[in-house]
NUMIDO-916296 format. One line per field, with one value per atom (N, C-alpha, C, O): residue number from 0; residue in one letter; atom name; x, y, z. Coordinates in Angstrom, 3 decimals, padded with zeros to 6 digits. Example, Ala and Ser with C-alpha at 12.3 -4.5 7.8 and 13.67 -1.06 7.14 Angstrom:
// residues 2
seq = 0; 0; 0; 0; 1; 1; 1; 1
type = a; a; a; a; s; s; s; s
atom = N; CA; C; O; N; CA; C; O
east = 013.190; 012.300; 013.200; 014.236; 012.850; 013.670; 012.900; 013.409
north = -005.690; -004.500; -003.300; -003.319; -002.250; -001.060; 000.030; 001.138
up = 007.800; 007.800; 007.800; 008.465; 007.080; 007.140; 007.870; 008.039
// end
This chain:
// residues 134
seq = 0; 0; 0; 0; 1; 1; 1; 1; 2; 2; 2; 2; 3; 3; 3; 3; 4; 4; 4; 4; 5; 5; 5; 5; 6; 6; 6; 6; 7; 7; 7; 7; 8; 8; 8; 8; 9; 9; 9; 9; 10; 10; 10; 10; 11; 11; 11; 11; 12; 12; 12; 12; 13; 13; 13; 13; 14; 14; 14; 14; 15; 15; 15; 15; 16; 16; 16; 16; 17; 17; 17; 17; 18; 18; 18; 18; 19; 19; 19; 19; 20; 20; 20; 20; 21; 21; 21; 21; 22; 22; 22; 22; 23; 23; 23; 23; 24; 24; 24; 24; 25; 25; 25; 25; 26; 26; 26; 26; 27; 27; 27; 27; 28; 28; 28; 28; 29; 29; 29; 29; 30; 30; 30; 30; 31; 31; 31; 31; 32; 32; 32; 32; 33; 33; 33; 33; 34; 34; 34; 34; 35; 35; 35; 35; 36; 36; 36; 36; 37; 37; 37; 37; 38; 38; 38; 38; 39; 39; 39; 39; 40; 40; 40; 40; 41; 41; 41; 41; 42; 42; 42; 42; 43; 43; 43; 43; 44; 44; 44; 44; 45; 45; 45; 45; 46; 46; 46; 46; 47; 47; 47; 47; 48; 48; 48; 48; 49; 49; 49; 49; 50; 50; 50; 50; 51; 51; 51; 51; 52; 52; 52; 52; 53; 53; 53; 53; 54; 54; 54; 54; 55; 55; 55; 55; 56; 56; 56; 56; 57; 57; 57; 57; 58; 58; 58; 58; 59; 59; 59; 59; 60; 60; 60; 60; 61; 61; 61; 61; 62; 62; 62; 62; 63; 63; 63; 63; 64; 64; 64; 64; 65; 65; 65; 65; 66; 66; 66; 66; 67; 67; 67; 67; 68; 68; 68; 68; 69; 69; 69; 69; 70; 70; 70; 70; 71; 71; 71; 71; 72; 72; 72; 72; 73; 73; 73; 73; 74; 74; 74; 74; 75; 75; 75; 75; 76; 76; 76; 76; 77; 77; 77; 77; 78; 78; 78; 78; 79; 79; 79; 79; 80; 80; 80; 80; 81; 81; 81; 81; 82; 82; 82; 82; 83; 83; 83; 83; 84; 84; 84; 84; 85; 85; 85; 85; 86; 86; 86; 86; 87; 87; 87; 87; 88; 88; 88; 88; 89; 89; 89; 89; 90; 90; 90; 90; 91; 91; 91; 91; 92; 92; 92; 92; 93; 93; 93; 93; 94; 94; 94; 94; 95; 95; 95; 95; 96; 96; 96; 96; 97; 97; 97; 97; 98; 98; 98; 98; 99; 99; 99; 99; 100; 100; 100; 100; 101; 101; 101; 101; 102; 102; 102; 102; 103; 103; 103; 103; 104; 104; 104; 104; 105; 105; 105; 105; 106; 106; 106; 106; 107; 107; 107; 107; 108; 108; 108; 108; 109; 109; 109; 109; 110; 110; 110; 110; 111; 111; 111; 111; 112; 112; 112; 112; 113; 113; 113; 113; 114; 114; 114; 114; 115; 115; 115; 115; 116; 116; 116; 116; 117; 117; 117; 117; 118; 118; 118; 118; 119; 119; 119; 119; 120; 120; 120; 120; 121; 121; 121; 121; 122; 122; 122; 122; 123; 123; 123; 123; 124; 124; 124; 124; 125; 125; 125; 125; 126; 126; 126; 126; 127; 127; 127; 127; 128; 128; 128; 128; 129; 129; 129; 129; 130; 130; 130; 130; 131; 131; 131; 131; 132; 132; 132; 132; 133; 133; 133; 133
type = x; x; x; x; x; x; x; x; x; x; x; x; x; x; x; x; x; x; x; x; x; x; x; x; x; x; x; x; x; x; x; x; x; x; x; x; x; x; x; x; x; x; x; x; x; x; x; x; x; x; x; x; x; x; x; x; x; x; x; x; x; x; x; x; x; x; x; x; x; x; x; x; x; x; x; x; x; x; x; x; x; x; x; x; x; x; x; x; x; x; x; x; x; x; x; x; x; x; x; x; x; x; x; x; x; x; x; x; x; x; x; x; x; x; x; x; x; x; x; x; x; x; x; x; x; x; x; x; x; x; x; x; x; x; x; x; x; x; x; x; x; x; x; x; x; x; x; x; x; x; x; x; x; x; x; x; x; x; x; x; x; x; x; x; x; x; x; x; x; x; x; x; x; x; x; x; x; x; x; x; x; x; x; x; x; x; x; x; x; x; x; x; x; x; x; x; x; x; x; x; x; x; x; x; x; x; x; x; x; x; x; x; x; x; x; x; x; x; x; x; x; x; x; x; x; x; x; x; x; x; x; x; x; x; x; x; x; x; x; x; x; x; x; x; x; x; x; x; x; x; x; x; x; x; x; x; x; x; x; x; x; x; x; x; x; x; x; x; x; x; x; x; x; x; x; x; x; x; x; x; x; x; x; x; x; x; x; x; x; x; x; x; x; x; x; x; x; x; x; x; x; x; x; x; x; x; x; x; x; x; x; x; x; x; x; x; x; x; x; x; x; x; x; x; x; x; x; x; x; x; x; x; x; x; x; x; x; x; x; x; x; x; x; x; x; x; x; x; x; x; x; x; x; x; x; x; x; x; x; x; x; x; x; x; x; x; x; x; x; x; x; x; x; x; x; x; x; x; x; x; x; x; x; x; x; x; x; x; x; x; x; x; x; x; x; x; x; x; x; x; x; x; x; x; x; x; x; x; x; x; x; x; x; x; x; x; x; x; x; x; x; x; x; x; x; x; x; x; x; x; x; x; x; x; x; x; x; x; x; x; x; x; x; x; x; x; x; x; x; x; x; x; x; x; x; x; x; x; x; x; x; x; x; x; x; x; x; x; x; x; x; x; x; x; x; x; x; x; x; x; x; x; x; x; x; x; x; x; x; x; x; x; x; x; x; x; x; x; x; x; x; x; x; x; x; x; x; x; x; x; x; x; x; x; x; x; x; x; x; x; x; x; x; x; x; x; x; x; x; x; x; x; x; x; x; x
atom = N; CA; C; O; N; CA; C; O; N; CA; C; O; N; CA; C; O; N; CA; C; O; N; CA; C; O; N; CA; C; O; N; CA; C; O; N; CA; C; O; N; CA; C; O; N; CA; C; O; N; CA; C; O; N; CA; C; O; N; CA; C; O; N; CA; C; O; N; CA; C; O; N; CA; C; O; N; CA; C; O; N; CA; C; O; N; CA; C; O; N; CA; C; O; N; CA; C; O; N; CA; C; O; N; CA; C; O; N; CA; C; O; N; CA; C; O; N; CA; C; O; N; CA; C; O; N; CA; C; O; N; CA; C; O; N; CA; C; O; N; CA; C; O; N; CA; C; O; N; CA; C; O; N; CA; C; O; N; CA; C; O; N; CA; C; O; N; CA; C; O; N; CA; C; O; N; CA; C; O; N; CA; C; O; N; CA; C; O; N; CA; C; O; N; CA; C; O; N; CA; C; O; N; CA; C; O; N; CA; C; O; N; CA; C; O; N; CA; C; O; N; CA; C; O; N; CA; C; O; N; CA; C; O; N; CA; C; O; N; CA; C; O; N; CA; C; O; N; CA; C; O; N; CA; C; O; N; CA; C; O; N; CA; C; O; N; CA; C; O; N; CA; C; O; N; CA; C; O; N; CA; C; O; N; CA; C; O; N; CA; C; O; N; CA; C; O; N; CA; C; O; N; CA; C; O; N; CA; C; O; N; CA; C; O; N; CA; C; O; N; CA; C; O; N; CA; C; O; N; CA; C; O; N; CA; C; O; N; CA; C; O; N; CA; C; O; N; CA; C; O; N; CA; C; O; N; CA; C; O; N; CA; C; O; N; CA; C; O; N; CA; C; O; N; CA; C; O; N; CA; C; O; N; CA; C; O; N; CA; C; O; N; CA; C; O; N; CA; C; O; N; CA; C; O; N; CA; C; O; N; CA; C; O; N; CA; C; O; N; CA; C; O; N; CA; C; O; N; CA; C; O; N; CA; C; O; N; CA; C; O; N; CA; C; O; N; CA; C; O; N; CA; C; O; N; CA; C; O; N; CA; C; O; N; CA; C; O; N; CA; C; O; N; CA; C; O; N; CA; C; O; N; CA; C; O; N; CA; C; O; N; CA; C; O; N; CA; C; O; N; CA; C; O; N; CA; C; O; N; CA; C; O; N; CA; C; O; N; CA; C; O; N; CA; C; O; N; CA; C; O; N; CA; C; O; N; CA; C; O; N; CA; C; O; N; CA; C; O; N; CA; C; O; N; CA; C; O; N; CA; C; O; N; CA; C; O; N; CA; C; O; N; CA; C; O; N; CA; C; O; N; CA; C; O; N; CA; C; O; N; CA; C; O; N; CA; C; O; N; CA; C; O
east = -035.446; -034.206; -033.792; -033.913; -033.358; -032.704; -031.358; -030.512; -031.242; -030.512; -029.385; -029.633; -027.668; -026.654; -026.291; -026.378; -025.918; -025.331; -024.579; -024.894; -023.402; -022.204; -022.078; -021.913; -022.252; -022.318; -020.881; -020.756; -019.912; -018.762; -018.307; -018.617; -017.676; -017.018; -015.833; -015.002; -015.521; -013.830; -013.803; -014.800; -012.530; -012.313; -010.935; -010.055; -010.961; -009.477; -009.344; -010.077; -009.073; -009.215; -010.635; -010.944; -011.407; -012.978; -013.894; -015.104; -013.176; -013.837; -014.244; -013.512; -015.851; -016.156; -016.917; -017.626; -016.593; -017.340; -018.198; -017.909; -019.115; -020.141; -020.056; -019.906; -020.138; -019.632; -020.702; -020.748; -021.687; -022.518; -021.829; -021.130; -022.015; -021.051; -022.340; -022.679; -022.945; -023.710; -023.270; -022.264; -024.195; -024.203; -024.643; -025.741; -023.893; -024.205; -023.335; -022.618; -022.896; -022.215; -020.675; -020.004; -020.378; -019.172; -018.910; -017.918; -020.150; -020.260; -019.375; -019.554; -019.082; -018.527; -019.078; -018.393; -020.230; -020.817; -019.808; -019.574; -019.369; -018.845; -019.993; -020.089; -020.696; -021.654; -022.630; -022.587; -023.235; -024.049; -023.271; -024.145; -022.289; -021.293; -020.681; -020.327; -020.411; -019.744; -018.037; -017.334; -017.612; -015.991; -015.062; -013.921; -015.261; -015.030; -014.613; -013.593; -016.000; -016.108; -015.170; -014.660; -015.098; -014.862; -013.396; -012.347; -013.537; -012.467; -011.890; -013.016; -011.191; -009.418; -009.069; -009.562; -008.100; -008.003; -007.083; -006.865; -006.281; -005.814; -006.235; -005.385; -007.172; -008.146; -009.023; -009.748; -008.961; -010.046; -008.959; -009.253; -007.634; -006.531; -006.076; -005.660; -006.464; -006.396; -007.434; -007.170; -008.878; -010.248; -009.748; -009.639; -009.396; -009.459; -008.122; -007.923; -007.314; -006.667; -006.834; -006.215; -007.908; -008.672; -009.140; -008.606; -010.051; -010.606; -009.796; -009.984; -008.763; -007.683; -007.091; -007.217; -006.528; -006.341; -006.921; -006.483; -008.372; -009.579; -009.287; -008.873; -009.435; -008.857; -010.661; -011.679; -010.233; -011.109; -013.058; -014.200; -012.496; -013.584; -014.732; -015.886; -014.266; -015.402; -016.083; -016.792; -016.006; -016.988; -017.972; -018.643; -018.444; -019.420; -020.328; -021.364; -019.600; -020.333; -020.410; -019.672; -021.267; -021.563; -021.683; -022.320; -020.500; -020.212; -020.732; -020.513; -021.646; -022.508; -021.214; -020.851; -021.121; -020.000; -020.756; -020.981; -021.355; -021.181; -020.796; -021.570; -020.024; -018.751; -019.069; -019.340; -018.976; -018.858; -017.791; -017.014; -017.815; -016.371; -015.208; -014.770; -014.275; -012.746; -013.195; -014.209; -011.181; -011.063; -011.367; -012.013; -010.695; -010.914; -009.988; -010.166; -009.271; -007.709; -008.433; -008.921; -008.584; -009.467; -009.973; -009.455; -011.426; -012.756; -011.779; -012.407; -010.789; -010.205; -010.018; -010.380; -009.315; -008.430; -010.113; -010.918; -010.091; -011.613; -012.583; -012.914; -013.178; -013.819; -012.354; -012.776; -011.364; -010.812; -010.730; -010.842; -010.576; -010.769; -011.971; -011.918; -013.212; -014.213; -014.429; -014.595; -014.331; -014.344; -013.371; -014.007; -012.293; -011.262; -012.139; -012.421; -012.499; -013.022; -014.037; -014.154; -014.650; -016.140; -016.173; -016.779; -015.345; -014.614; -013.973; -014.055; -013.527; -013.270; -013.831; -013.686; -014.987; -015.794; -016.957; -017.658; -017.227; -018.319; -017.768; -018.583; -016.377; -015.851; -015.496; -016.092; -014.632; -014.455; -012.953; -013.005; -012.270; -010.839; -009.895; -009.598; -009.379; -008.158; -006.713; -005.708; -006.683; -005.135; -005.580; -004.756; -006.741; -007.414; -006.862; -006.269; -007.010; -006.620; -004.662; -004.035; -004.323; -003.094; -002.650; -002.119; -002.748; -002.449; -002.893; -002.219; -003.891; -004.214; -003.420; -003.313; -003.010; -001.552; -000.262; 000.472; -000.346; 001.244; 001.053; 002.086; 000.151; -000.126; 000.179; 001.192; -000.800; -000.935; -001.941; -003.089; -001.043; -002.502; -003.404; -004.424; -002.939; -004.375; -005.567; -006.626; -005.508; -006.695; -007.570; -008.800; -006.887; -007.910; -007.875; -008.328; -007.334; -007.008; -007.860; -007.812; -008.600; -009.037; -007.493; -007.010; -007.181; -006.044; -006.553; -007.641; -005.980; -006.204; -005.651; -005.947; -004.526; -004.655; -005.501; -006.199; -005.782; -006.662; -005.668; -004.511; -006.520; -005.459; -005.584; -006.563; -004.573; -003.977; -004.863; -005.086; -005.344; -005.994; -004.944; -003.801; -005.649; -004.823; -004.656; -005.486; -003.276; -003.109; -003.161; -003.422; -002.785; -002.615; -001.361; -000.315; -001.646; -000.256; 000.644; 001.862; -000.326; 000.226; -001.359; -002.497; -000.525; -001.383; -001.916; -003.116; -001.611; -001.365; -001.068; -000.093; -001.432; -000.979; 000.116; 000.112; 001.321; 002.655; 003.045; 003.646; 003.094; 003.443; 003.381; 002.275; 004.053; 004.117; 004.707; 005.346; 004.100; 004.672; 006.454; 007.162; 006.884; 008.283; 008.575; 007.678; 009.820; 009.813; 011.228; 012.329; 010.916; 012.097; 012.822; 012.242; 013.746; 014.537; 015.045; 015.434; 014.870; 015.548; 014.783; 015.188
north = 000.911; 000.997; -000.387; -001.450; -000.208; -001.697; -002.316; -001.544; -003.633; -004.006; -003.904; -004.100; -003.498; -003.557; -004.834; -005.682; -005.174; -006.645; -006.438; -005.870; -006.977; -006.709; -008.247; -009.150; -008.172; -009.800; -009.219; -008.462; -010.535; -010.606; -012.301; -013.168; -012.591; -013.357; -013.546; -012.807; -014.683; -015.161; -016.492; -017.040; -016.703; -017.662; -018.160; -017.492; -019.341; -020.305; -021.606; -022.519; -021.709; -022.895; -022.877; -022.250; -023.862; -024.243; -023.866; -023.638; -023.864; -023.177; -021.483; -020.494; -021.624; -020.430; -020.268; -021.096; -018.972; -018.639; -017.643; -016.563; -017.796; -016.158; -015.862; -016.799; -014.735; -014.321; -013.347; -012.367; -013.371; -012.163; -011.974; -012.787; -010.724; -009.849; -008.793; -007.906; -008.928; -008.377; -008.088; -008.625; -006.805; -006.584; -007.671; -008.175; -008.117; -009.352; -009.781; -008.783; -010.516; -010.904; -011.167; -011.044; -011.547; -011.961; -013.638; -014.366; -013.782; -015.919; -016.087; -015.392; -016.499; -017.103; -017.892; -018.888; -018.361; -020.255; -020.052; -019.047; -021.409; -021.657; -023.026; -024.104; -022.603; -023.437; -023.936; -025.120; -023.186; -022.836; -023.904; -024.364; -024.186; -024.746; -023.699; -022.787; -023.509; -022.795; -022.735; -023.664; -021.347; -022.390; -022.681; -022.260; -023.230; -023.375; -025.043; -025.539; -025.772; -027.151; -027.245; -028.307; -026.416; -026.700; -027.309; -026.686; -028.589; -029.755; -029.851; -029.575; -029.980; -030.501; -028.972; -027.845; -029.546; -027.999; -027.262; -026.139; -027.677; -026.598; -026.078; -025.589; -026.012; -025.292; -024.408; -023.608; -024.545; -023.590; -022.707; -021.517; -023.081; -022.367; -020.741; -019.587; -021.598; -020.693; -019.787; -018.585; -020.281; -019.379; -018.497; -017.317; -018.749; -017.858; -016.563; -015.670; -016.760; -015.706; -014.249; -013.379; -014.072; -012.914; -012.310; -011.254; -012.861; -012.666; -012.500; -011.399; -013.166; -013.093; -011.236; -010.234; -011.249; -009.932; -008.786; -007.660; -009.392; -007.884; -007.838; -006.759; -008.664; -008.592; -008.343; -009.032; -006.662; -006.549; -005.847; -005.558; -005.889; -005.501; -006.561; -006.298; -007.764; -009.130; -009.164; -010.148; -008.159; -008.523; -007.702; -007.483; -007.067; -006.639; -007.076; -006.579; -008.191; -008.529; -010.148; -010.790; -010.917; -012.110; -012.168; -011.609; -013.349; -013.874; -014.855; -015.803; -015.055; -016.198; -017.029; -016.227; -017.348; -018.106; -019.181; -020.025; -019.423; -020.328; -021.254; -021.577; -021.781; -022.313; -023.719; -024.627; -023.758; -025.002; -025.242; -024.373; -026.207; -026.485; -026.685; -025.737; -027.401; -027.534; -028.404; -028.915; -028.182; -029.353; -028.584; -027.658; -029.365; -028.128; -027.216; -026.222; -027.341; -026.382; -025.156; -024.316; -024.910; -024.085; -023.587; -022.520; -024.117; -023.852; -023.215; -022.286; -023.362; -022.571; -021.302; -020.302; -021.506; -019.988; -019.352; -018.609; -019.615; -018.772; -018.121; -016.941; -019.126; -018.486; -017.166; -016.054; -017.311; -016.756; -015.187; -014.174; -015.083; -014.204; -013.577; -012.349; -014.191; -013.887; -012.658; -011.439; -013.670; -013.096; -011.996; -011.189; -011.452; -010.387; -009.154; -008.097; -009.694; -008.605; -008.219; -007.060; -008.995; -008.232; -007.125; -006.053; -007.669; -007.056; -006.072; -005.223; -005.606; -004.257; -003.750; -002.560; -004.043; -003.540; -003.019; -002.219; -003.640; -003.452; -002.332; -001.559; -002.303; -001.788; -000.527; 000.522; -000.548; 000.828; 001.116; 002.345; 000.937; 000.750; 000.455; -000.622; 001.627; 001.189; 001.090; 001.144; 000.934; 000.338; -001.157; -001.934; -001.482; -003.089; -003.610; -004.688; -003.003; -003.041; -003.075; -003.824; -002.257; -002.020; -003.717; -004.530; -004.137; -005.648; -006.532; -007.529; -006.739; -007.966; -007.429; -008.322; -006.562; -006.425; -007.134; -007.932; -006.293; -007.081; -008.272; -008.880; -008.945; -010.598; -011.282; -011.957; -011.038; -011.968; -011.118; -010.677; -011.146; -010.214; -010.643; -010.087; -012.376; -013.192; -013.013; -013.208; -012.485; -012.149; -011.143; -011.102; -010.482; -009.299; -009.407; -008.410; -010.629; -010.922; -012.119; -012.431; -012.840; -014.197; -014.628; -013.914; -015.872; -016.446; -016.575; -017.149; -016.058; -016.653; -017.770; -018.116; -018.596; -019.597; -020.447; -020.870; -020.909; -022.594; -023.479; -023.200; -025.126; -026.085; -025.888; -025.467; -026.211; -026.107; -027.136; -028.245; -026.814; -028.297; -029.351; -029.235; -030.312; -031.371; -031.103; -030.561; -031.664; -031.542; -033.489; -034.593; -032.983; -034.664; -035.272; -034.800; -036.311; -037.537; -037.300; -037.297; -037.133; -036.843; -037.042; -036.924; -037.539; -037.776; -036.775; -036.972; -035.599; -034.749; -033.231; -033.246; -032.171; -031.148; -030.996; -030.561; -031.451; -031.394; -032.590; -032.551; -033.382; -035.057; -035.619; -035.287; -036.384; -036.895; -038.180; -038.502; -038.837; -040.308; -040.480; -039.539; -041.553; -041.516; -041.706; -042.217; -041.319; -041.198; -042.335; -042.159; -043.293; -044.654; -043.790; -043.109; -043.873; -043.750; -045.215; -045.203; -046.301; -047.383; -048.928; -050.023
up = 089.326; 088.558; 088.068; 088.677; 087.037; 086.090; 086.887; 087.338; 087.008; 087.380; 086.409; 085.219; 086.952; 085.989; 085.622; 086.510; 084.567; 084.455; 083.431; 082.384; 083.773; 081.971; 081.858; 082.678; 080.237; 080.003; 078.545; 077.583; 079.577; 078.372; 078.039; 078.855; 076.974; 076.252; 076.345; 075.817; 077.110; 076.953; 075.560; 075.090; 075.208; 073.788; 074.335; 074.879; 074.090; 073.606; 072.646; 073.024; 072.237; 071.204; 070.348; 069.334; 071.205; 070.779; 072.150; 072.148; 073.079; 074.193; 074.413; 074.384; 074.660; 074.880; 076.217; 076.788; 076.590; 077.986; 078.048; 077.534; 078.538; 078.839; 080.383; 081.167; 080.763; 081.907; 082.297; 081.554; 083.399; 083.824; 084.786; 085.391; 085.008; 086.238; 086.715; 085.932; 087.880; 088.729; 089.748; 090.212; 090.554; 092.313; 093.160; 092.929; 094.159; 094.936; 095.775; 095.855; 096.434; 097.430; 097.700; 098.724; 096.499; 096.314; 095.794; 095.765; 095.468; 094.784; 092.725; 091.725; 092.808; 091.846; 091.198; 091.432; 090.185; 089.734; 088.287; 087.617; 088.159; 086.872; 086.428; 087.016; 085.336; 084.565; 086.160; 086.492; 086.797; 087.906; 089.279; 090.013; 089.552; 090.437; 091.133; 090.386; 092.466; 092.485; 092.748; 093.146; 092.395; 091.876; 092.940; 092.753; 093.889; 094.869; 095.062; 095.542; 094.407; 094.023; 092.450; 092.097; 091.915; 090.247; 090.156; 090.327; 089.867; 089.152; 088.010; 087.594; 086.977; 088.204; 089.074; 089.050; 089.723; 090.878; 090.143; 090.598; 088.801; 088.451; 087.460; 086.716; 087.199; 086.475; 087.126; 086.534; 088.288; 089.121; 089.416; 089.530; 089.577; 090.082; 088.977; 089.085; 088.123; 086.948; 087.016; 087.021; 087.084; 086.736; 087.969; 087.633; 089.371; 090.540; 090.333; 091.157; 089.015; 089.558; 089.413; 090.026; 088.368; 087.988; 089.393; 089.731; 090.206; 091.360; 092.230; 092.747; 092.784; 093.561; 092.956; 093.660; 091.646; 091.953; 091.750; 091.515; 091.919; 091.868; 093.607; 094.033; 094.344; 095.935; 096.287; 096.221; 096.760; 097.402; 096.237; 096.594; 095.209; 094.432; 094.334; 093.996; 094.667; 094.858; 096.036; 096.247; 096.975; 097.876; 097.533; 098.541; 096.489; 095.994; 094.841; 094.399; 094.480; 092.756; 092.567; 093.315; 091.600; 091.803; 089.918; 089.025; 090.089; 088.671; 088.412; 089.166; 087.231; 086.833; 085.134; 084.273; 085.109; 083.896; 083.489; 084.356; 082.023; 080.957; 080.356; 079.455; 080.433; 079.171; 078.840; 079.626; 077.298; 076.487; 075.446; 075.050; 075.132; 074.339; 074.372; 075.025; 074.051; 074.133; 075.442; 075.918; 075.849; 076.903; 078.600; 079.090; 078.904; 080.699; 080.787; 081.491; 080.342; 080.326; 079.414; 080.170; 078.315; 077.170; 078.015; 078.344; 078.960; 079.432; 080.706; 081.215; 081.211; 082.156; 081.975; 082.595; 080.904; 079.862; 079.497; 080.058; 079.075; 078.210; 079.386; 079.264; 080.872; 082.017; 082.587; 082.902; 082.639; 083.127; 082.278; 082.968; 081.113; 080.496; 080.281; 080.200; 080.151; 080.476; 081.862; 081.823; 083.071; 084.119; 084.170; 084.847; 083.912; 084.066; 083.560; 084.124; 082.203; 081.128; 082.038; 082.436; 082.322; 083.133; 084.177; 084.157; 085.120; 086.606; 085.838; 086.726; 085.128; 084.679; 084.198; 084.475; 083.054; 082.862; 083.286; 082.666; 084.723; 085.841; 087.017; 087.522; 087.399; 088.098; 087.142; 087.388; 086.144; 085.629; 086.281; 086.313; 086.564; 087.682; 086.856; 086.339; 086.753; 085.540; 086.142; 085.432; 087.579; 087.829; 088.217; 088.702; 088.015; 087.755; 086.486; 086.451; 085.629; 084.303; 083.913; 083.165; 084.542; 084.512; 085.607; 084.851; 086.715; 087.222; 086.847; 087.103; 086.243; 085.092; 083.782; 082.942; 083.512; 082.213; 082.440; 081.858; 083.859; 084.875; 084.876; 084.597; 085.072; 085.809; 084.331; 084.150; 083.295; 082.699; 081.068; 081.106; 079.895; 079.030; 078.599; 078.191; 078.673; 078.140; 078.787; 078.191; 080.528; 081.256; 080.096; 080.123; 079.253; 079.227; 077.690; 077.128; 076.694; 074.921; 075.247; 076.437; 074.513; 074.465; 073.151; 072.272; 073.522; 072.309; 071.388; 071.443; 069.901; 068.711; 068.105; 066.962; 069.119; 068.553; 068.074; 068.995; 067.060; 066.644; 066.174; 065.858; 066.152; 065.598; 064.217; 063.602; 063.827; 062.344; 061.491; 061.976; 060.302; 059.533; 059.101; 058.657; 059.357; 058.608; 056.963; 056.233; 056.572; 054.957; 054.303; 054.781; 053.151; 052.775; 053.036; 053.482; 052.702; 052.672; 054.110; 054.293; 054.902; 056.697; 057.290; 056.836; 059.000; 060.169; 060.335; 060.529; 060.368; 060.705; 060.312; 059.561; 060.479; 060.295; 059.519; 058.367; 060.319; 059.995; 059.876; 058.803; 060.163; 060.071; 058.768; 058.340; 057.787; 056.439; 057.055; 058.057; 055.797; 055.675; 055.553; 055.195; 055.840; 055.721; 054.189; 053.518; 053.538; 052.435; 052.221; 052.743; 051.484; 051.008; 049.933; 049.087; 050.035; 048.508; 047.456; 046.288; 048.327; 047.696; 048.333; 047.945
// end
């Protein structure tokens, strides 16, 4: 028999994540680390809360995570969404679905925010030169 594996996609900014979700122990690797070690701590704080409220559905499954791009904060948001999407999609558990709604909906939306392009005669997006009258 084929092994199951759901492979999903979290997004934030420029950061993207791939997420395999398999049968296995209960291990976590973010970009093959496991997230246990994964730095700054509030970024791991973030990736763990998906898992935290699958509870007890992780002692069955072993998440492999991806991610390139953007900053660590992004690469937080994006593994974290990643990972939610999967764990429901592997599990099938729709009052799983319904507490990652409660918690938080970005677990289960990747953001469409992007940065804005720069325009002319500004630093910036929004920013313009100061304007003299005299």
């Amino acid at each position: 028999m084929a092994k199951k594996v759901i492979n999903t996609s979290g997004k934030r900014k420029t950061a993207v994540a791939r997420a395999a979700v398999q049968k296995g122990e209960g291990l976590v690797r973010i970009n093959k680390k496991p997230v246990e070690l994964y730095e700054p701590e509030i970024a791991r704080w973030k990736i763990l809360e998906p898992i935290k409220i699958a509870g007890s559905h992780m002692d069955k499954i072993n998440v492999d995570v991806k991610v390139n791009g953007g900053g660590y904060m992004s690469q937080a948001s994006a593994a974290r969404t990643a990972i939610a999407k999967g764990l429901l999609e592997f599990t099938g558990d729709p009052s799983l679905k319904l507490a990652y709604l409660d918690h938080d909906r970005s677990l289960l939306v990747s953001d469409s925010r992007r940065k804005e392009p720069k325009k002319p005669l500004g630093r910036g997006a929004r920013k313009k030169r100061q304007k003299s009258y005299r």
